[in-house]
N, C-alpha and C positions, 0 to 999 in steps of 0.2 A: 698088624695094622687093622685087618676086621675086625677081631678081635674089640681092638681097643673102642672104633669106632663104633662097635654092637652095645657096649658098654657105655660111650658119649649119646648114645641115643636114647635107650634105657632110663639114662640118667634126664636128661632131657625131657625123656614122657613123664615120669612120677615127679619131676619138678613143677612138670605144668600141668600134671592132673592130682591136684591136693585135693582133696574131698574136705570142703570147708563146713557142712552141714548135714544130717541125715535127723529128720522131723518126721515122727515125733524120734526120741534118745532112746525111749524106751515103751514097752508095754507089760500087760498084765497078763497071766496065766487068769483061765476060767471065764474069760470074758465072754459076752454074749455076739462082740462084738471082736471076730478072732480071727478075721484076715484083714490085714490093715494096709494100706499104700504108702511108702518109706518115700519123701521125698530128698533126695540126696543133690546135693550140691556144690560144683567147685569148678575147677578149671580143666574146661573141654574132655570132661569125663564121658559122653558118652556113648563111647567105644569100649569103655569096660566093662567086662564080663564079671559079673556078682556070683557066687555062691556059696551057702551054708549048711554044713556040716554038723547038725545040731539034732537031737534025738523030739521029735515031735512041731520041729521046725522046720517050715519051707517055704521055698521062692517058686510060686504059683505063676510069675508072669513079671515081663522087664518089658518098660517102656521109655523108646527114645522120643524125645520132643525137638522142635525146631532148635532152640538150643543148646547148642553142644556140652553149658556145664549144665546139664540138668539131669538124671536119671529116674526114674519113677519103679520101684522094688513093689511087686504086693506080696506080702509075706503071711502064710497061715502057722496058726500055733493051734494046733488041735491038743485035744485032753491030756496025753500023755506026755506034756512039756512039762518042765519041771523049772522051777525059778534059776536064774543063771545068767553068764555073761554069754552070749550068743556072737562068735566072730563072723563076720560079714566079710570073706573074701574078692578083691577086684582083685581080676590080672586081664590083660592084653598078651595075646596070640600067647598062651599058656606062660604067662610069665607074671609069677604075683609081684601086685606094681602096691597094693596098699590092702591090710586088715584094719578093719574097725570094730569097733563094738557096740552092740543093742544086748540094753539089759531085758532078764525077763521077768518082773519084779510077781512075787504072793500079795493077791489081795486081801486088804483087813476083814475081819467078819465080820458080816452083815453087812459087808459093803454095797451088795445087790439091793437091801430093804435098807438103806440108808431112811432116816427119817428126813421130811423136809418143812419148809413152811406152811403153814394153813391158817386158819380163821383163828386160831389158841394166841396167835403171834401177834408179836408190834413189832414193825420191824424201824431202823434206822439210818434214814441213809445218810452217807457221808460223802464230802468231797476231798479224798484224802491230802490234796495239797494244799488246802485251808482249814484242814482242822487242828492238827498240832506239830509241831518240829520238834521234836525231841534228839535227831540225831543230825545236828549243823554237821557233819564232816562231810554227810551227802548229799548236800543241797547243788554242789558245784561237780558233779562227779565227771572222770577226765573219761573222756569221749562224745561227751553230750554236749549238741547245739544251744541252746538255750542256758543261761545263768539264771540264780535265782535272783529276785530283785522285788521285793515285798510290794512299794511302793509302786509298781505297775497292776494296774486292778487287773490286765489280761495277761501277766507275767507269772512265774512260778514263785511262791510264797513260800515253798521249805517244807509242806506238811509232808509227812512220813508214817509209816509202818509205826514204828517206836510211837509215836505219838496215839496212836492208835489203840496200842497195846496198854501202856501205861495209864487209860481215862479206862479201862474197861469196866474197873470199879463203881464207876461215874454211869456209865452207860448201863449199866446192870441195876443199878439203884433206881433208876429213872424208869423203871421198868420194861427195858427193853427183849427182846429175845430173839433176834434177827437183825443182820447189820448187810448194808448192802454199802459195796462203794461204789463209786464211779472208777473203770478202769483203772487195775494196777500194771498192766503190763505196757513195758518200752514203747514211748513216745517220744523218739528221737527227732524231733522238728527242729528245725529254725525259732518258731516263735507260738506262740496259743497251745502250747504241748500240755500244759498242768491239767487239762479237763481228762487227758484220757481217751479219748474218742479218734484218732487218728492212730494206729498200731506201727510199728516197726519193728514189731517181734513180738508175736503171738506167745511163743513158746517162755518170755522171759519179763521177769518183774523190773518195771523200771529200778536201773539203780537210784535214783534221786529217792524213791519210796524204800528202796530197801534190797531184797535178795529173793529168791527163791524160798528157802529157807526159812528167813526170817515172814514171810507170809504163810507157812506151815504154821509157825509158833504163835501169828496171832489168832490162827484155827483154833489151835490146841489150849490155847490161853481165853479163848472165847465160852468154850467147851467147858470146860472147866468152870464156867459161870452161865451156864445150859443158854448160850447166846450160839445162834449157827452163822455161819456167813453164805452169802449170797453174791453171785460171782456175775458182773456184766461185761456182755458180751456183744459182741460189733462182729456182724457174719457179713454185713452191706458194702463195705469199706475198709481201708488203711489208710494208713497216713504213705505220702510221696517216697519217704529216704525209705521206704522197707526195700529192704536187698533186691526181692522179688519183682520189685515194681519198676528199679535202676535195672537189673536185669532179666527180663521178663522172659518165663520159663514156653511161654507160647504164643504165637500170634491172637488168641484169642481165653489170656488172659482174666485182659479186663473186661469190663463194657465199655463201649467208644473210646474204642485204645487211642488212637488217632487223634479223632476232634475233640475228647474230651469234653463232649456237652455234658450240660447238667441235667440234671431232672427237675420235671415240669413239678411238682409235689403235690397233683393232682390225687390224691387216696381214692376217690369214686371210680378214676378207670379199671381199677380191677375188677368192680362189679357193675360196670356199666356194659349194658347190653349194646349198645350205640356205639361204644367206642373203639373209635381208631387203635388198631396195631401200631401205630405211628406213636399215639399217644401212652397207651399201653405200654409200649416200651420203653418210651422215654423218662416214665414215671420210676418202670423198674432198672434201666439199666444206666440211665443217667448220673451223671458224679452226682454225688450230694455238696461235696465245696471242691475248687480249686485245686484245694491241698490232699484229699481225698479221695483217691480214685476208686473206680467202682469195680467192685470182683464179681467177676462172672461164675454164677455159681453153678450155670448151665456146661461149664468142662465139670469132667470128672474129675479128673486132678483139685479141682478147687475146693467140690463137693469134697472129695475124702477129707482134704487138708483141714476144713474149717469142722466138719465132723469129729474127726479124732479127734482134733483142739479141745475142742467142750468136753467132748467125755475125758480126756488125758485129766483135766485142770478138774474133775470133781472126783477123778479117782486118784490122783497126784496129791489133793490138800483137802480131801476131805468137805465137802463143799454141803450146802442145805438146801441148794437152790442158783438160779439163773433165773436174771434179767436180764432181755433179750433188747439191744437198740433199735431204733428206726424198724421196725418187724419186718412192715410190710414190703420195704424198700428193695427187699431180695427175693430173688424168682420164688414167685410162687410151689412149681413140683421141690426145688430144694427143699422150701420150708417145712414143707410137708415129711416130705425123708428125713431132715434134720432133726424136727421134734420126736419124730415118730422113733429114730435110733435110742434117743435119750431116753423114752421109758421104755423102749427092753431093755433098756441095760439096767435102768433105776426105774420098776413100776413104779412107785412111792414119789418119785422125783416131780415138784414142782416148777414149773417154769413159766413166766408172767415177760409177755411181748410189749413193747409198746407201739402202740397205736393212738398218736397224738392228735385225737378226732375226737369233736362233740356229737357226730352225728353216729348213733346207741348201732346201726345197720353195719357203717364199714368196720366197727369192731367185733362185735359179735362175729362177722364171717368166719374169723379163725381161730376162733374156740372150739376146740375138742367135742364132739357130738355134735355138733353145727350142723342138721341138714340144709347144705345149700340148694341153688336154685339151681345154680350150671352143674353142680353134683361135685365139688370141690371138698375135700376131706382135709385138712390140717388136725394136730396132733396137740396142740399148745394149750396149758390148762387153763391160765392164768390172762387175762389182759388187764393194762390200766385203764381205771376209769374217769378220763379228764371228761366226761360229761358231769357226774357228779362232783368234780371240782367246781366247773364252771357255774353249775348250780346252786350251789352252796350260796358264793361272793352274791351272786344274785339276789339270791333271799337273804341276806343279810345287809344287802349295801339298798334295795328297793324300802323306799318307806311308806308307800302309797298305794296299792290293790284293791281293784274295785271285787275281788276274792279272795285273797291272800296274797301276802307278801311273800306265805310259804309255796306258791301257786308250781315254781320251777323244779324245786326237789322234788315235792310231789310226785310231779307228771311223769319225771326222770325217772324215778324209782318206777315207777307205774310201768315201766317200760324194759320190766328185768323180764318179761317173756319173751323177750327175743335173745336171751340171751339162755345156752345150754346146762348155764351153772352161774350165777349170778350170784354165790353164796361165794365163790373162787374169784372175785373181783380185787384188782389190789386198789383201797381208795385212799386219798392221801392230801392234807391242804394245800400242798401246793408241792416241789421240788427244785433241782438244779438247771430245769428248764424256764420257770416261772418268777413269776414278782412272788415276792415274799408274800405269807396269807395274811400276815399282819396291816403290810399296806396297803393290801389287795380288799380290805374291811376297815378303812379309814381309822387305821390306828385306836378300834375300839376296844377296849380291853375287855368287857362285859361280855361284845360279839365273840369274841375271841373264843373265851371259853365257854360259849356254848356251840362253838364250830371245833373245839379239842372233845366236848362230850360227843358230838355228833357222829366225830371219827373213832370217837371207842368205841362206840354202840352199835354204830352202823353196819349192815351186812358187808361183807366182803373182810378184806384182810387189809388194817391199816398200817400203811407206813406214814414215817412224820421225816422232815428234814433238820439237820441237826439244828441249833439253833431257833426251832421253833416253841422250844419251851421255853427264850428268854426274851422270846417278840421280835424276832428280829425284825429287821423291815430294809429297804431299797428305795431312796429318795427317787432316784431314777429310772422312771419305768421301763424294763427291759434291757437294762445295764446288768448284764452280766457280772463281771467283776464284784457289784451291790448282791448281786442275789446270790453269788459264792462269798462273801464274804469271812472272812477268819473268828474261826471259833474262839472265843474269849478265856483268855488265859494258856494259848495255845503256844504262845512264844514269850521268852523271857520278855519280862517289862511290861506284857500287857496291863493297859489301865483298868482292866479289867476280867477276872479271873469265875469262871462260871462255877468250880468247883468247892473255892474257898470264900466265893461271892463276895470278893474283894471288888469294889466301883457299882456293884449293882444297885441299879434304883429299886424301891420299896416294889413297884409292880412288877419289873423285873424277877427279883426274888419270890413275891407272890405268885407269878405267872409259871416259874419252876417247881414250886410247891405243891398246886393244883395240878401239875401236868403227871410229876410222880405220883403221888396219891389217885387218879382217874387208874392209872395204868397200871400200876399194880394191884389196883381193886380188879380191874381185870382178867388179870393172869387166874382169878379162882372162880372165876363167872363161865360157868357150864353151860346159861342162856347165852351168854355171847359168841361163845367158840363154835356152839353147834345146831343152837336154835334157829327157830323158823322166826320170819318177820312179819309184822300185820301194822300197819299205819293205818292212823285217821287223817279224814280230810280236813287239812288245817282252815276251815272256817269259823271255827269257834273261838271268837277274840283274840285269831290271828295267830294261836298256839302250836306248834305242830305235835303231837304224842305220837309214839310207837309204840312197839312191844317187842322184846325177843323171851322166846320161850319155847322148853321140851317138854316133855310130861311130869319131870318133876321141879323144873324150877321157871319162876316168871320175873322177868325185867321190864318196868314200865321206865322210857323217857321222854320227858318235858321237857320242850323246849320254849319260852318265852323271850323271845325279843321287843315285845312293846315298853315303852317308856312307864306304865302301870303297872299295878298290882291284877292280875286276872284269877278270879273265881271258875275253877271248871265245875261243871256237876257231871258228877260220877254217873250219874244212869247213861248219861250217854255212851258210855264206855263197857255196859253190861257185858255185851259178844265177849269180851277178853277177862273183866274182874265184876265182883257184886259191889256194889254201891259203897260200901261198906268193907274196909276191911287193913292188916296189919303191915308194915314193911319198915323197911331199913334204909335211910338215906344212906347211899352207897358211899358217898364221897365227908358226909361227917360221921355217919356210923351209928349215929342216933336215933331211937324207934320213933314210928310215927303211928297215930289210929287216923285213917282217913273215913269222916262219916256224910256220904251225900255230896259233899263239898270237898275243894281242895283248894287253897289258896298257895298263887305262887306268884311270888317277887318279881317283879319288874327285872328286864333283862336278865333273867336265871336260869337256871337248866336245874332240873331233878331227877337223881337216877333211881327209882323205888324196886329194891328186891322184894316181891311179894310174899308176905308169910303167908 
């Protein structure tokens, strides 16, 4: 009868301690980064005793948290581990109750000096659920809250992986060399899930976009046409149904576990001398929405978790680069160790935060050599620059200057001294946050593309969003849905097809013409990728000119937005060329003699390779 009853109990315990989870699945031999924290997961686990039996493998430390399905393993694999299946023994009072498995995978070569993005690059981002469907059997997948349902602008639309893959051709033509999405991983919501930005599994691709897998193969498919992919990432927040969040591994999880207040979105208090602790926090630990609660990246637990994620996901699929969400939104020390992990692992590794400010000071703070003033160090290379967005639509949309119309780029640019690297700036017309650039410049086509040359030429590293090579535009200002809207020819029946330019209007097809031709001109432009900048002050009939240029090659652009024909004369421009002299219109390819003079066309831009 004891017996039996020792047996009933046994049976009992490993019923109700399944181990539903252990994140990450797996790790790398050689890494720089080689004792990692195993978050494990299931039902009132823990009471079980872990350990492994593996030649250069071990369990350095077990941590119990308030709740009982959670275990926390840190596990080190020092040099002499060898790739392999690594079993992870639980037993309770000496009695093995469950093995599991942790692989221990060989890194590809050169996976430490991995290349990543820089000033060579155009990159493109996408919103993978509006840009193409190519595999309708996943749009409805069985587990997931949300249907697809085209006809809601804030509803899921069907776009996929597959669809992805199949335009690569398309994307490669157009001169691109960098593809950034907006989140592919599990967005298991109720409702507003297709953006991305709400997580329920860090660790997995949504199925509606596709597989684990099948995101390896658009790497490898990318590759193959020397396009890298760029991987964003959300360290600020989750979305509600993540397992972790229904059952939360510690009282102090989240930030305002409890009242789930928001945050104030105030970005100065982090460098405000003045400011409240009160305020301070609320900025940083405050939900961002509702749906979203906010991860405390102040537990260690959290810190590892979201750590390993980023490195797991660029050593798992091969990755070029990270885009970073909301930056500043999450504790400060995190940020700092986060970025800081990612280049010992990957010196070479670029990473671009956003910080959705015009004011040039609260970005700047957290760029890499940044000396601050409170003595704060962050690690992050790359920041966006929506100042120079905002600047741009300005001098293009102002038509009256008692000094220039070019008065706001200008000044903006004038103001890359505060920044540690300003040549490492990602710039871009607009994106998945914004009004489209097109209507954001009253639908001018002429402005248009002299705001596509601005962004080739211009320092930093440009990205474009999809759809801006066909004008897209957003009746709506700030209508989301409009400013995601579906990439043409994306789904069977479109009236409209961007690749076979089936339904495009004349400017249309123009505007795609002009946008491949700039950008492939400059994938061989060695002043753009690496050169120094020198601008004049656009008061000469309203012109703006630049320069980029090394010691052996020179790129002059003009930019003219007036309704006239403008005459420059060349001695003004001595510092940089002689009065006098050879070049190449970049964009028709035809030689020019410039003597004294230069005449340029009413609303034009001209990109002159200097001989």
């Amino acid at each position: 009868m004891k017996k039996i009853l020792l047996l009933l109990t046994l049976f009992s315990f490993s019923t109700h301690s399944q181990i539903k989870r252990i994140e990450p699945s797996n790790w790398w031999i050689g890494m720089h980064l080689n004792e990692i924290t195993l978050l494990v997961y299931g039902d009132a686990i823990n009471s079980l005793e872990p350990s492994i039996q593996y030649k250069g493998v071990s369990i350095t430390k077990v941590d119990q948290v308030e709740n009982p399905n959670y275990l926390f393993i840190t596990v080190n694999i020092n040099q002499s581990a060898e790739p392999g299946k690594v079993k992870i023994n639980f037993k309770k009072n000496d009695k093995l109750i469950s093995t599991k498995e942790f692989s221990l995978l060989s890194r590809e070569k050169e996976s430490e000096n991995r290349a990543s993005f820089t000033q060579k690059d155009a990159i493109l981002l996408i919103v993978p659920d509006r840009f193409a469907n190519d595999n309708p059997k996943n749009d409805n997948a069985i587990g997931y809250l949300e249907k697809a349902n085209r006809t809601n602008e804030s509803g899921r639309h069907g776009g996929d992986i597959q669809g992805i893959i199949n335009r690569l051709d398309y994307i490669q033509s157009m001169g691109y060399t960098q593809i950034w999405n907006t989140p592919l991983i599990e967005n298991n919501m109720p409702k507003y899930s297709y953006h991305g930005y709400a997580a329920t599994d860090f660790y997995k691709i949504d199925s509606r976009f596709g597989t684990n897998d099948d995101f390896k193969k658009l790497v490898t498919e990318a590759k193959k046409r020397k396009i890298g992919l760029i991987w964003d990432v959300v360290l600020n927040h989750c979305g509600l149904e993540y397992y972790f969040v229904k059952d939360l591994p510690t009282n102090d999880w989240l930030n305002f576990q409890e009242t789930k207040t928001k945050t104030n979105h105030i970005k100065s208090t982090q460098l405000d001398k003045y400011a409240t602790m009160v305020d301070k926090n609320k900025y940083t630990d405050g939900w961002f929405d509702d749906s979203m609660p906010d991860l405390n990246q102040k537990n260690p637990f959290v810190a590892s978790f979201l750590i390993q994620n980023s490195i797991w996901w660029i050593e798992y699929a091969g990755l070029s680069g990270i885009r970073e969400d909301t930056f500043s939104y999450s504790d400060k020390d995190f940020l700092a160790k986060w970025t800081k992990a990612i280049l010992e692992e990957y010196p070479n590794f670029n990473i671009v935060g956003e910080e959705m400010t015009t004011v040039t000071e609260l970005a700047a703070y957290w760029q890499k050599d940044k000396v601050n003033a409170d003595g704060y160090k962050c690690y992050l290379p790359t920041l966006m620059d929506f100042s120079l967005t905002e600047n741009l639509v300005k001098s293009l949309t102002t038509t009256n200057n008692w000094w220039s119309t070019w008065k706001e780029v200008y000044q903006g640019i004038g103001q890359d001294y505060i920044y540690p690297n300003p040549n490492n700036l990602l710039i871009f017309p607009d994106n998945h946050d914004l009004d489209r650039f097109y209507s954001r410049i009253n639908k001018d086509f002429e402005h248009w593309k002299i705001g596509m040359v601005f962004y080739a030429t211009m320092r930093g590293i440009p990205q474009f969003y999809y759809g801006t090579e066909l004008l897209y535009s957003n009746e709506v200002s700030g209508n989301d849905g409009q400013r995601r809207a579906d990439f043409y020819g994306g789904w069977q029946n479109d009236s409209k097809d961007a690749i076979t330019k089936k339904g495009l209007t004349e400017n249309e097809q123009k505007a795609q013409q002009f946008f491949s031709t700039l950008l492939n001109w400059r994938k061989s432009s060695n002043a753009i990728h690496t050169g120094k900048f020198k601008h004049y002050a656009p008061n000469q009939n309203d012109v703006y000119v630049y320069f980029r240029y090394t010691d052996k090659e020179k790129v002059m652009v003009i930019l003219n937005k007036n309704k006239e024909k403008v005459s420059l004369d060349m001695k003004h421009f001595e510092e940089m060329i002689p009065s006098s002299f050879n070049a190449i219109d970049a964009i028709t390819n035809t030689k020019l003699f410039v003597n004294n003079t230069l005449d340029v066309e009413a609303k034009s831009t001209l990109i002159l390779e200097i001989k």
